[in-house]
C-alpha positions in Angstrom: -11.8 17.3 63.1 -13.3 16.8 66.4 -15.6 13.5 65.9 -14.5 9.8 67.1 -14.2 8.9 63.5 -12.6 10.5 60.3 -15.1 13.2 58.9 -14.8 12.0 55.3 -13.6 8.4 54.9 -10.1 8.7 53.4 -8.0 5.9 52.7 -6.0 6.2 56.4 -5.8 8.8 58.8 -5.2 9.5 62.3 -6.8 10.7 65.0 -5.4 12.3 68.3 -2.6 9.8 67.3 0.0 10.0 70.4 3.0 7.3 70.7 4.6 7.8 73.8 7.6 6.2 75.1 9.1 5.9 79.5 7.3 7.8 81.9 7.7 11.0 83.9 10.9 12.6 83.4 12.1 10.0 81.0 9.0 10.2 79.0 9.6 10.5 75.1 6.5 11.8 72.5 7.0 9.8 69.6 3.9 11.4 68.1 2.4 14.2 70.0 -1.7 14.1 69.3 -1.1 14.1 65.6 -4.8 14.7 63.6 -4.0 14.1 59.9 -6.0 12.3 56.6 -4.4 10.7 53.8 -7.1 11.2 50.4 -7.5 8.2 47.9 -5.5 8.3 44.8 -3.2 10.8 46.4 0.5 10.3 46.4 1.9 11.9 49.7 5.2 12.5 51.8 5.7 12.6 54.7 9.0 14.6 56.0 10.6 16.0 58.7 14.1 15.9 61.1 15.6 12.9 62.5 13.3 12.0 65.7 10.6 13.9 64.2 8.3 10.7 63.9 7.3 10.4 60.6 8.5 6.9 60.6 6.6 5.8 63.8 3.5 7.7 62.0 4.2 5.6 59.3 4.3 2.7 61.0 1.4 3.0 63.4 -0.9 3.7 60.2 -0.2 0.7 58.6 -0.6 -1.7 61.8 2.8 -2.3 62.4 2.9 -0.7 65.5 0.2 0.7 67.8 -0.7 4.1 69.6 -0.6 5.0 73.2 -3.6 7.0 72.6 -5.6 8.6 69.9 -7.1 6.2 66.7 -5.9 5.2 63.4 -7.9 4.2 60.4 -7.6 2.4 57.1 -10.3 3.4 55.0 -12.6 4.0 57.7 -11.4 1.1 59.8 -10.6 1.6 63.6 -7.6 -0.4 63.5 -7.8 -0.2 67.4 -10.9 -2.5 67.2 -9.1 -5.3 66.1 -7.6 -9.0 67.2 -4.8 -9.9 65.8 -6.3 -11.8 63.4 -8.6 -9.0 61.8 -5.2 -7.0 61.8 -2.9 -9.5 60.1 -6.1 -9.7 57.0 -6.4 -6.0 56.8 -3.0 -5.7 56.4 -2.3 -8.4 53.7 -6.0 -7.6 51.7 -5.8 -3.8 52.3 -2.1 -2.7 52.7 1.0 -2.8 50.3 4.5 -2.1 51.7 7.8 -0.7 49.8 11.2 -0.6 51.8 14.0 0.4 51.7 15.8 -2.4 52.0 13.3 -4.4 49.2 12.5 -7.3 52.0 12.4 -10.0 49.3 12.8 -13.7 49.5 16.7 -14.6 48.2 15.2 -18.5 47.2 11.9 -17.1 45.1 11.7 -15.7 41.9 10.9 -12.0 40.8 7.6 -13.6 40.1 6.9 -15.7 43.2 8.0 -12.5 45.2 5.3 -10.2 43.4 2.9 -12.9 44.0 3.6 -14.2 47.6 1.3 -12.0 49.8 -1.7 -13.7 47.2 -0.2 -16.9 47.8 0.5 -16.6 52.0 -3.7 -15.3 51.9 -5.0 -18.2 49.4 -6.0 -15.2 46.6 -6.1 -16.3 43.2 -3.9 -13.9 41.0 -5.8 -11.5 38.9 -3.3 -12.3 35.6 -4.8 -9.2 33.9 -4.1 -7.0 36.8 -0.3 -8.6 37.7 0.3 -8.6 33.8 -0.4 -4.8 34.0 1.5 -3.9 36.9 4.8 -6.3 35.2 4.7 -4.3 32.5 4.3 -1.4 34.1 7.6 -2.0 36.4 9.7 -3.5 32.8 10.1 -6.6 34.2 8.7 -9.0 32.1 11.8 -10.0 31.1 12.8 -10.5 34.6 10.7 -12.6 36.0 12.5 -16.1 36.4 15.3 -14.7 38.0 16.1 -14.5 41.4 17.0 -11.3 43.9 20.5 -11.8 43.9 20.5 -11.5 39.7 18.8 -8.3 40.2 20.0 -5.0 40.2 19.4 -2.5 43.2 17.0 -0.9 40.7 14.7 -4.1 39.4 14.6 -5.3 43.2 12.9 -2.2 44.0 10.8 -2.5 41.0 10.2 -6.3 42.3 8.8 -4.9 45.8 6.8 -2.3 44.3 5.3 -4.5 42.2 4.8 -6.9 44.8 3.0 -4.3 47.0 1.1 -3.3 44.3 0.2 -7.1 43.5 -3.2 -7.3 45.3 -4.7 -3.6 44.7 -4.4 -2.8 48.0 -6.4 0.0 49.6 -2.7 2.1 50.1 1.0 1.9 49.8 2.9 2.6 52.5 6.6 3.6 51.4 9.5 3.5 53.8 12.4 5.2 52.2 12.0 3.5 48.9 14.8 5.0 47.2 17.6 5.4 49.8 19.5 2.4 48.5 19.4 3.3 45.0 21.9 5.3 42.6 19.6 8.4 41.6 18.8 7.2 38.1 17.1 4.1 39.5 15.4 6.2 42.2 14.3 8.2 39.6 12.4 5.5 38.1 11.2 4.5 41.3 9.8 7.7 42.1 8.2 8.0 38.4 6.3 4.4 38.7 5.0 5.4 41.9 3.6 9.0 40.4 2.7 6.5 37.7 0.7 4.5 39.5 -1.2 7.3 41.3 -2.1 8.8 38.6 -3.0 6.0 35.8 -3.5 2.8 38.3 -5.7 4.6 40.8 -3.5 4.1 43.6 -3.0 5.7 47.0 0.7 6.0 48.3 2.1 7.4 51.0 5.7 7.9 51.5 8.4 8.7 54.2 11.4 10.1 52.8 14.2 12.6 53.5 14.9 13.9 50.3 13.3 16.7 48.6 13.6 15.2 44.9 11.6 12.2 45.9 9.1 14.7 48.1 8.3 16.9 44.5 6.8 13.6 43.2 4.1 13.8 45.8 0.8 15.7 45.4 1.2 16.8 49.1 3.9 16.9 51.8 3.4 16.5 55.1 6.2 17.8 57.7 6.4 16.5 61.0 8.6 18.1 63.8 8.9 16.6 67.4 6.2 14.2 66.9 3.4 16.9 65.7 2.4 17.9 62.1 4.1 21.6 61.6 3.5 22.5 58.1 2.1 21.1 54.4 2.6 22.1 51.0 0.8 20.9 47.8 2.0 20.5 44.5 5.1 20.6 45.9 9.1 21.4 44.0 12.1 20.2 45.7 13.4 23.7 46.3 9.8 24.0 48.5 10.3 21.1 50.3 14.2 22.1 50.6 13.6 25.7 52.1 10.5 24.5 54.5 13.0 21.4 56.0 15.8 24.4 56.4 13.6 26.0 58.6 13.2 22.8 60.8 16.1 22.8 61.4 16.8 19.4 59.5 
């Protein structure tokens, strides 16, 4: 890939992506002129050692943080062409978020959480759509209450539903499961392979744990802010043996 723009319009990718931080001697590579596309309705991980960047990737494609140099795109999107406005819409119309720590409102319900990025951009609920995804998370019997009457478990389900909410364009996943027991992670991991495979979605995923990783389609493993290796159709004793030999 050699073009100014993605050769085949995926749902994000980056470009010559570089995130560098100090100067000189003190100068730190973040991302080191990372090329890499992320396919529609594909669910992939992202891996790789402490300090290997694959959060800072993460982040950068999703507009939560920006490049030194290089370009990323969200479905064929410069995100460097931008104001801050244009940014802030894409994000809410076009990207859905799942962390790790759930990030939900402790005063609104399960329901006005799912629904609040709608709300916050003035777009009417599809009910068909958010019925779909409730039922598909099991929490229609959960919706009146609030965070702190949830279980680590159905406030995850909560954010992913949220995210999933306004059919966004992708799903950027931040550790989704590191707070959770591993039955509830479990279910995590299986509505997100769910929803990849029956919703149509697009999800990528940072994670340090090979279980989660043989959900994905694909895994991508970053090491010292470049993109080292890849495996498809992955198994956790894959993913295991390739982060052994990074040293992770």
């Amino acid at each position: 890939m050699t073009s100014t723009t993605p050769t085949l319009v995926a749902a994000a990718a980056a470009l010559n992506a570089s995130k560098i931080y100090g100067k000189n001697d003190s100068e730190v590579r973040a991302l080191d002129d990372v090329t890499v596309d992320f396919a529609e309705g594909q669910f992939t991980a992202i891996m790789g050692p402490s300090g290997s960047g694959k959060s800072t990737l993460m982040h950068c494609l999703a507009g939560l943080d920006t490049l030194t140099l290089g370009k990323v795109f969200i479905d064929g999107t410069d995100l460097s062409g931008l104001n801050d406005r244009e940014l802030t819409v894409l994000r809410r119309e076009q990207v859905g978020f799942i962390f790790q720590a759930y990030n939900l409102i402790p005063t609104l319900t399960a329901l006005e959480n799912i629904t609040l990025p709608l709300d916050l951009g003035g777009v009417d609920v599809d009910e068909a759509w958010l019925n779909e995804v409730v039922s598909a998370v099991k929490l229609e019997s959960r919706l009146t209450h609030r965070p702190s009457e949830l279980s680590g478990g159905q406030q995850q389900r909560v954010a992913v539903a949220r995210a999933l909410a306004s059919r966004p364009k992708i799903i950027f996943a931040d550790e989704p499961t590191g707070n959770l027991d591993s039955r509830s992670g479990a279910e995590i991991l299986a509505f997100m392979r769910h929803a990849v495979n029956d919703l149509g979605q697009t999800i990528v995923m940072v994670t340090h744990d090979p279980v989660a990783a043989a959900y994905a389609d694909r895994v991508v493993f970053l090491a010292d802010g470049k993109v080292v290796d890849e495996v498809s159709s992955p198994t956790s004793e894959q993913v295991l043996d390739r982060m052994k030999k990074l040293g992770s």
